[in-house]
N, C-alpha and C positions, 0 to 999 in steps of 0.2 A: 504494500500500500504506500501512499505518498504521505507526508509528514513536512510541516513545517510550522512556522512560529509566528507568534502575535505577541507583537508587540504595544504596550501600555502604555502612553504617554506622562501620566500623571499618577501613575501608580495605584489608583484605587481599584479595588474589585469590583469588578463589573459582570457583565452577561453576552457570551457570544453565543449565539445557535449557527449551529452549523449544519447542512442537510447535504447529507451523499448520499448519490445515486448510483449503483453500479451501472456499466454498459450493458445493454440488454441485447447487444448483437441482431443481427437482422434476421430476417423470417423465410424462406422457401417453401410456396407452394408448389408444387408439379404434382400434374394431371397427366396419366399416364392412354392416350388414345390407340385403339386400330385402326390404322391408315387405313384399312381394306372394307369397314363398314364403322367407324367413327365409334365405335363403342367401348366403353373404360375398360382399361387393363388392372384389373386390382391387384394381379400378383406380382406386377413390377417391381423390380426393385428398382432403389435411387440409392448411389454411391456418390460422394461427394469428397474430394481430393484437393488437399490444400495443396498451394503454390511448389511446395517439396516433395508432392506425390503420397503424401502421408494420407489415411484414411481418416476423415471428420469421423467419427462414431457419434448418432444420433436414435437407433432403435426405433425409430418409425416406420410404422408401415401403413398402406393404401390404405382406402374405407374400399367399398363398394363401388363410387364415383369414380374410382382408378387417382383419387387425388392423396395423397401425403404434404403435410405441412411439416417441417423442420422449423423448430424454434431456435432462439439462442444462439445460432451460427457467429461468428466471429468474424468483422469486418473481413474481406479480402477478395483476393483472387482465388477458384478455387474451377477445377474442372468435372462436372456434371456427367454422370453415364446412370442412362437410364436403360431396361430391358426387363426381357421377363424368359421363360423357359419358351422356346418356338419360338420369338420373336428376333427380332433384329436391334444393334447398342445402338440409341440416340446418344450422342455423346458433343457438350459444347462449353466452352470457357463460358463462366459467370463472374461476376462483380458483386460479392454481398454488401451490405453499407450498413451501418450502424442504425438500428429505427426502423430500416425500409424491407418493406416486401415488395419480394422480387416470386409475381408470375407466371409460371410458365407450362406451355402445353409439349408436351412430348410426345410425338408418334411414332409409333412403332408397326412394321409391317412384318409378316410373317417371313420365318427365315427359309433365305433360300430364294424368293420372292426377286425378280429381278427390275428395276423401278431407272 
């Protein structure tokens, strides 16, 4: 944590309030679609790789809508693969930012499928 000092002019006791906030890191939703009839892929997964190739670990998975929200995420650069079993890797650089959700739709076409 950060640390530092207040200084008193006149010496007498007083009252500071101080309010911290942590960073709440930004949000990912992806919605996982079939290019082939538009309908939610729920067993997608979504893998999410920070700038060093390290894996984010977040434990979320699809609803029904084929959608997963990631909370929490940590500002940065971080690259995005989305797929499912039978399917084909959507796979694209993202920008998280601090506060902001970032939406986005993922398609996927079945593997093997030639587009």
């Amino acid at each position: 944590g950060e640390q530092g000092a207040v200084e008193v002019a006149d010496n007498k006791p007083g009252q500071i309030t101080v309010l911290l906030q942590p960073r709440s890191g930004g949000t990912l939703v992806s919605r996982a679609l079939n290019l082939e009839n538009g309908r939610p892929v729920p067993s997608a997964w979504c893998h999410l790789f920070r700038a060093d190739g390290t894996l984010f670990e977040h434990g979320r998975t699809r609803n029904e809508q084929g959608v997963v929200t990631i909370t929490g995420v940590p500002p940065g650069q971080y690259r995005l693969q989305v797929s499912a079993l039978g399917f084909s890797v959507n796979e694209r650089e993202i920008t998280v930012q601090d506060g902001a959700t970032e939406n986005l739709d993922d398609v996927l076409y079945p593997a093997g499928a030639l587009r």
